[in-house]
The first five atom37 places (N, CA, C, CB, O) and aatype in JSON, in Angstrom:
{
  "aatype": [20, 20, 20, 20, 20, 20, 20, 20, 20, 20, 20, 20, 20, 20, 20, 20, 20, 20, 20, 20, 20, 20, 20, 20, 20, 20, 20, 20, 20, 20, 20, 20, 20, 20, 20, 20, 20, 20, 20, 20, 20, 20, 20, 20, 20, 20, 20, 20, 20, 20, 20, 20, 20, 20, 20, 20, 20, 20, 20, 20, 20, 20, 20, 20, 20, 20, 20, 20, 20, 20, 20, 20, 20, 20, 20],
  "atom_mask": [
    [1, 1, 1, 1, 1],
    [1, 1, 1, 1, 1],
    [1, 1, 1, 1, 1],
    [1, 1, 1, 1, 1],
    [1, 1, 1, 1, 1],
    [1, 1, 1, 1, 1],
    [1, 1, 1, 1, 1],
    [1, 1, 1, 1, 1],
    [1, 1, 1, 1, 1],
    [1, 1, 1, 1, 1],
    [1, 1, 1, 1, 1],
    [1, 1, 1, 1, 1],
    [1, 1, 1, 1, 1],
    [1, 1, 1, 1, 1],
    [1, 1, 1, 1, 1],
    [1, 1, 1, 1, 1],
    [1, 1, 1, 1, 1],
    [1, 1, 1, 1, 1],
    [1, 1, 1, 1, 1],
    [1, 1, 1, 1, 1],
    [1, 1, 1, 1, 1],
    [1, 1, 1, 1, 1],
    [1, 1, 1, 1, 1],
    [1, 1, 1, 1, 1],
    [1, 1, 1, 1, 1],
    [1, 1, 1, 1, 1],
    [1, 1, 1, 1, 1],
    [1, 1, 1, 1, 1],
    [1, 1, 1, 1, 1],
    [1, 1, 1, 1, 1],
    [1, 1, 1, 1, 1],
    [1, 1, 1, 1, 1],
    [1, 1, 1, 1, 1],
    [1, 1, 1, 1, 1],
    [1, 1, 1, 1, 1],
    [1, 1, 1, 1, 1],
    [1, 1, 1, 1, 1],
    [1, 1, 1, 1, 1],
    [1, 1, 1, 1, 1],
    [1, 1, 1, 1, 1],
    [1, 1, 1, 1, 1],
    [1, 1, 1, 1, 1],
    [1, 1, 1, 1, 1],
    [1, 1, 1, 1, 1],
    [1, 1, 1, 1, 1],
    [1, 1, 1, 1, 1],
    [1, 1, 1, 1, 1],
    [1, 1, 1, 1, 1],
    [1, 1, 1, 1, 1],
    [1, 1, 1, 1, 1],
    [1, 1, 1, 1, 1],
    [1, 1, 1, 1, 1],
    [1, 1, 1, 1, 1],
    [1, 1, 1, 1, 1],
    [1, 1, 1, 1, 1],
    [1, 1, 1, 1, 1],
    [1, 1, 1, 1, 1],
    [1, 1, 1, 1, 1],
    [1, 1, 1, 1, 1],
    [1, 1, 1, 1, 1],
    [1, 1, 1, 1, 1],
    [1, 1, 1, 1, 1],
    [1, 1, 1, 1, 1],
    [1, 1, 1, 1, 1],
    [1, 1, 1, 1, 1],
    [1, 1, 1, 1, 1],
    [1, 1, 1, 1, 1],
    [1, 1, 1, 1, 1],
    [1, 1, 1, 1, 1],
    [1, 1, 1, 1, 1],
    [1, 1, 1, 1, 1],
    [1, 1, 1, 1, 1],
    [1, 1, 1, 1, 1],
    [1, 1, 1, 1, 1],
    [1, 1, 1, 1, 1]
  ],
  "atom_positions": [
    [[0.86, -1.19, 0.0], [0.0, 0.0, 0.0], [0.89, 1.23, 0.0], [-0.97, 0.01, 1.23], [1.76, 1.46, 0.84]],
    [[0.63, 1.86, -0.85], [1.45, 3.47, -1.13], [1.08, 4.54, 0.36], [0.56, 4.45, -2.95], [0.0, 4.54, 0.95]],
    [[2.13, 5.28, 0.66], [1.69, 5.77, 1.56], [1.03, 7.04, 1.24], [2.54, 5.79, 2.38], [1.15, 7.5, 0.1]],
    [[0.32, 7.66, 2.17], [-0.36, 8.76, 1.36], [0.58, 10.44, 1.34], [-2.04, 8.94, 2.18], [1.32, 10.9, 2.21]],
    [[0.18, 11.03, -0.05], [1.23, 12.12, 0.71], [0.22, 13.55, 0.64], [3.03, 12.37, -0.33], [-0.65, 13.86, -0.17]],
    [[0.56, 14.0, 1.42], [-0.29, 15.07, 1.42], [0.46, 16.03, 0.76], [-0.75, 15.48, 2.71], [1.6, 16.3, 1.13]],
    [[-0.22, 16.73, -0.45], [0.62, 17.85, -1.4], [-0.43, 19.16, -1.09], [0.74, 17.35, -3.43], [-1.58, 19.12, -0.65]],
    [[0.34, 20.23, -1.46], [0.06, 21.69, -1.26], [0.34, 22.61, -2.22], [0.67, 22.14, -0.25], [1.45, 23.12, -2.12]],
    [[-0.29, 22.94, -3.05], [-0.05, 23.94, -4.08], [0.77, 25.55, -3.57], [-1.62, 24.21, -4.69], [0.22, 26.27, -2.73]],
    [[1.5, 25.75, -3.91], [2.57, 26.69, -3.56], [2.84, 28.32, -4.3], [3.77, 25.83, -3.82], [3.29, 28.37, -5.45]],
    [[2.53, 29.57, -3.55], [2.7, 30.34, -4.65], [4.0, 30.79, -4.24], [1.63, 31.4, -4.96], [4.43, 31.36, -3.23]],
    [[4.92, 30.02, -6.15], [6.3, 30.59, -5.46], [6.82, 30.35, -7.12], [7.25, 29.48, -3.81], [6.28, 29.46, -7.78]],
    [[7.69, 31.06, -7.63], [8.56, 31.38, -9.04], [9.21, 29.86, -9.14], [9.98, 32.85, -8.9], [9.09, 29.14, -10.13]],
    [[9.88, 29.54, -7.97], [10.37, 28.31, -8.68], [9.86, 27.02, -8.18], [11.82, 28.24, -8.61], [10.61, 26.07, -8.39]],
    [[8.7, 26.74, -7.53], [8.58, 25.49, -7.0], [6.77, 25.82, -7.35], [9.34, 25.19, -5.17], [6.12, 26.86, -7.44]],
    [[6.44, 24.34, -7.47], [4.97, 24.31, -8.06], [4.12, 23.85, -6.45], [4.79, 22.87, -9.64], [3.31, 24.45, -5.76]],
    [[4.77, 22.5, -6.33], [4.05, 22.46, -5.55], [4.89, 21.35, -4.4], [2.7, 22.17, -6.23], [5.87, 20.8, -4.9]],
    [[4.6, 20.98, -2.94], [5.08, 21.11, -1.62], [4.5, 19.52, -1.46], [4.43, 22.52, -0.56], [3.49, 19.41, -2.16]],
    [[4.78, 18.4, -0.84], [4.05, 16.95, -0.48], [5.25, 17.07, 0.6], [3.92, 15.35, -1.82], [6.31, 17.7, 0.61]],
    [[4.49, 15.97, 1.7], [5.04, 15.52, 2.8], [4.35, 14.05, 3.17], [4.88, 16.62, 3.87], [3.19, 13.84, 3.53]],
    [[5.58, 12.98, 2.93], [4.57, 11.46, 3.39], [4.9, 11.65, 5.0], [5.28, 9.45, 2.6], [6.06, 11.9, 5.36]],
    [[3.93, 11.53, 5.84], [4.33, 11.26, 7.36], [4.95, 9.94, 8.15], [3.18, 11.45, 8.01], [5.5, 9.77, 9.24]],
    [[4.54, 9.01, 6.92], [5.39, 7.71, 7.3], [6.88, 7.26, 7.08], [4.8, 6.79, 6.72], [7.73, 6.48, 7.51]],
    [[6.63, 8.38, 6.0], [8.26, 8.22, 5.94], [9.52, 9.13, 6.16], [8.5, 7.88, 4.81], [10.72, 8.83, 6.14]],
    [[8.93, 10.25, 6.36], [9.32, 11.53, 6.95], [10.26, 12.58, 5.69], [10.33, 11.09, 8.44], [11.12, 13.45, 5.77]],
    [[9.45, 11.84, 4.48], [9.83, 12.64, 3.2], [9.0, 13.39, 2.75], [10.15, 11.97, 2.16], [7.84, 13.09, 2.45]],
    [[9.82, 15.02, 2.61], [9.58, 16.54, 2.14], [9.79, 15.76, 0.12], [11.35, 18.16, 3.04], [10.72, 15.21, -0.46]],
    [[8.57, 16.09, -0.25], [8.58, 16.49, -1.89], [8.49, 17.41, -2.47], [7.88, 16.13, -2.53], [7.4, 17.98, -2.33]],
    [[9.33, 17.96, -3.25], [9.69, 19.71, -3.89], [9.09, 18.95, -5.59], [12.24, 20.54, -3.79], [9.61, 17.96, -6.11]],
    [[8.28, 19.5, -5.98], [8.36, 19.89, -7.29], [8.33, 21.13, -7.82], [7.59, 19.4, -7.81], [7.48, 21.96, -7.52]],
    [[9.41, 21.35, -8.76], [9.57, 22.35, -9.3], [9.25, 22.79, -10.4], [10.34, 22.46, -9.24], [8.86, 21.85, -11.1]],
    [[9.18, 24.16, -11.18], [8.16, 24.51, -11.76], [9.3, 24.39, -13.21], [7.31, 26.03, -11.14], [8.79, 24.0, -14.26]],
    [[10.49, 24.66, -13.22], [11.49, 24.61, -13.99], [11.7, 22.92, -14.38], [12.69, 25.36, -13.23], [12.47, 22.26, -13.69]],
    [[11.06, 22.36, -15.42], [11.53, 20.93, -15.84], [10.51, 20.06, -14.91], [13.34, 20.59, -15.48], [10.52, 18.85, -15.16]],
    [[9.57, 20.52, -13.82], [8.62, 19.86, -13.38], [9.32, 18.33, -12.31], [7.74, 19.53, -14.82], [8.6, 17.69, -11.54]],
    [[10.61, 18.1, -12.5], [10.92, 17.3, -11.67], [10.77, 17.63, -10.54], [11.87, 16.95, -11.79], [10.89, 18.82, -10.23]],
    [[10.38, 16.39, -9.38], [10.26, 16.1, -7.97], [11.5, 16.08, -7.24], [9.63, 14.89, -7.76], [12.14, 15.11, -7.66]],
    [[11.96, 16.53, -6.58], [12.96, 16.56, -5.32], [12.49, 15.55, -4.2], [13.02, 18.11, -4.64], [11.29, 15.76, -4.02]],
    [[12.78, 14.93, -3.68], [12.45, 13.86, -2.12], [13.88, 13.85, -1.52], [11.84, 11.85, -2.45], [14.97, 13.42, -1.89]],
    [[13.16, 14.8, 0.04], [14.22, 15.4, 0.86], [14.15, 14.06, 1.9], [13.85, 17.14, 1.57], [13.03, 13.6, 1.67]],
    [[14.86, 13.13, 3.03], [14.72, 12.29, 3.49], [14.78, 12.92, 4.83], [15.43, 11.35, 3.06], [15.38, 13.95, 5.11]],
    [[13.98, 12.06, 5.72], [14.35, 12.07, 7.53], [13.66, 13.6, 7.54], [16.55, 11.98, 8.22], [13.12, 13.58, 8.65]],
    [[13.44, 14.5, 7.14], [12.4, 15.8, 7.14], [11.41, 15.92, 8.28], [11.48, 15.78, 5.84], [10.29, 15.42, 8.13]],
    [[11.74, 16.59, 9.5], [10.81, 16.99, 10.75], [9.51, 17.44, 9.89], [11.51, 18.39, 11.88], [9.49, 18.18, 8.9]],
    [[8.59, 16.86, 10.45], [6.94, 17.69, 9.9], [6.41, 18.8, 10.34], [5.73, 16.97, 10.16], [5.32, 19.26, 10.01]],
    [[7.34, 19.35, 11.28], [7.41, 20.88, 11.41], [8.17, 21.87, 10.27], [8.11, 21.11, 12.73], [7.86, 23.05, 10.05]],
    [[9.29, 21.05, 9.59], [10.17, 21.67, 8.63], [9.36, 21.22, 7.07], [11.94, 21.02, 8.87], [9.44, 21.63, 5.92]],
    [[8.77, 20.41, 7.6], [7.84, 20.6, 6.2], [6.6, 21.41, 5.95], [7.36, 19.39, 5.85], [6.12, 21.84, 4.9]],
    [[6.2, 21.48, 7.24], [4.74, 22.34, 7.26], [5.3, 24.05, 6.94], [3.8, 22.18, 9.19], [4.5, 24.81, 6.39]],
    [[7.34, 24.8, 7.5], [7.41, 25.41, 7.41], [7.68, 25.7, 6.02], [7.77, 25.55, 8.21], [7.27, 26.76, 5.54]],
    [[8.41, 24.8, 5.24], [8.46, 24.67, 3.66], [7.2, 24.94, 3.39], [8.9, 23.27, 3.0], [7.38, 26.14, 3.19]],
    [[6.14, 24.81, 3.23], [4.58, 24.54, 2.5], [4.15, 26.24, 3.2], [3.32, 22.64, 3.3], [3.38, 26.92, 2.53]],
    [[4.52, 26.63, 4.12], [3.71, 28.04, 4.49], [4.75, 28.77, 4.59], [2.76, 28.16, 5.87], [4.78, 29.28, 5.71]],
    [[5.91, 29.17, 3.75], [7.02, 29.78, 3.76], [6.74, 30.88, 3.17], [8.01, 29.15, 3.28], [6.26, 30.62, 2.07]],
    [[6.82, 32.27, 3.4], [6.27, 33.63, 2.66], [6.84, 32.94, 1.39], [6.96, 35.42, 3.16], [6.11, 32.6, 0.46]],
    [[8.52, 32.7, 1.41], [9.57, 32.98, 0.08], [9.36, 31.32, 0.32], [11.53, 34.01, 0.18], [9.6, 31.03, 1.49]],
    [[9.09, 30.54, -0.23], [9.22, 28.65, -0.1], [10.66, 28.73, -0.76], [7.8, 27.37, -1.27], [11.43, 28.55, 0.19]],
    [[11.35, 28.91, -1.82], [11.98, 28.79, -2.8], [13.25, 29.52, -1.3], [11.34, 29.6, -4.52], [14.37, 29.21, -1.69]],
    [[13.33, 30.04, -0.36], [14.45, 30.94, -0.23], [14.25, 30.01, 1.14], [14.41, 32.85, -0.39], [15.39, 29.61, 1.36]],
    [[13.52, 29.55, 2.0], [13.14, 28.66, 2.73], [14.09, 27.29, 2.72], [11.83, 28.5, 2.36], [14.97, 26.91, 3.49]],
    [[13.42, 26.6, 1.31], [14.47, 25.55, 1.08], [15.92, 25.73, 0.93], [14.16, 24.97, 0.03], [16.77, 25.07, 1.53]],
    [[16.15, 26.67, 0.07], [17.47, 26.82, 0.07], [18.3, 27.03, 1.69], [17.63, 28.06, -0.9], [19.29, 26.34, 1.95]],
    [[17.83, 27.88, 2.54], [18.18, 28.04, 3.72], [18.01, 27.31, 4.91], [17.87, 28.87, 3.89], [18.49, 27.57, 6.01]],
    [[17.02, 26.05, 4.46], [16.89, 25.12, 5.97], [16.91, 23.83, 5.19], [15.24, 25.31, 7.13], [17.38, 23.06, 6.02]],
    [[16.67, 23.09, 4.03], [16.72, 21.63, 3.29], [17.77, 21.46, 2.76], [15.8, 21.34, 2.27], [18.69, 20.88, 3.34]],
    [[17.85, 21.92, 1.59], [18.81, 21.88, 0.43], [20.05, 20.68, 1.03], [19.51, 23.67, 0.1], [20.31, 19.5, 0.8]],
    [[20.63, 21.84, 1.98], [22.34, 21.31, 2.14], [22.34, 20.61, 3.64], [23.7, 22.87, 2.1], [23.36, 20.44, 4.31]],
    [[20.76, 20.17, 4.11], [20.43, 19.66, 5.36], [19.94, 18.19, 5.65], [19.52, 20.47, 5.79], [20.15, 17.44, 6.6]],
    [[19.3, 18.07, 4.62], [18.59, 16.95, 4.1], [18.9, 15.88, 3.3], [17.81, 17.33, 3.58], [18.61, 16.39, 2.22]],
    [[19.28, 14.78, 3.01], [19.4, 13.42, 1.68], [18.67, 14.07, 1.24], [19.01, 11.7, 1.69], [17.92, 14.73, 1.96]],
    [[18.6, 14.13, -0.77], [18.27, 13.96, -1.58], [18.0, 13.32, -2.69], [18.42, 14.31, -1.54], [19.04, 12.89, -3.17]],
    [[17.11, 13.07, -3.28], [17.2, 12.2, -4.3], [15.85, 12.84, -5.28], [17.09, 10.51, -3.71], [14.88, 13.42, -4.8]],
    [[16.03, 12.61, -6.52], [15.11, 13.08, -7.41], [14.04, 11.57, -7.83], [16.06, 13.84, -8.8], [14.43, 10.4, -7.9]],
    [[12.86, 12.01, -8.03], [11.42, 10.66, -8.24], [12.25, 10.21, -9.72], [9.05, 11.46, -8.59], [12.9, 10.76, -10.61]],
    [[11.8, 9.03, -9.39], [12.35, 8.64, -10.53], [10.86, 8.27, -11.82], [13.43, 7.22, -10.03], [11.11, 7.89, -12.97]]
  ]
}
């Protein structure tokens, strides 16, 4: 069974839209540039809820995920 992820439409220049699975404690970035998915790993659901309600989301990630988090792109 897939786990469920809860996604959030995002108003932001470079990111479309925001998912967080709670079971697995993975942040999903899709971006609006090439539409690929980002999956940030081990992601507090406080640091994802602050990603998803970030004035700047795009300046957010860069400053608390990016260089904090495993990454890997959906395949």
């Amino acid at each position: 069974i897939a786990a469920m992820i809860a996604w959030k439409d995002v108003h932001s220049e470079q990111v479309e839209r925001v998912g967080y699975d709670v079971d697995t404690s993975e942040l999903f970035v899709t971006w609006r540039r090439g539409g690929r998915t980002s999956i940030y790993s081990d992601v507090p659901p406080d640091v994802a809820n602050q990603a998803a309600t970030a004035w700047s989301v795009g300046k957010f990630l860069d400053e608390n995920v990016k260089r904090t988090y495993n990454h890997r792109y959906e395949k």
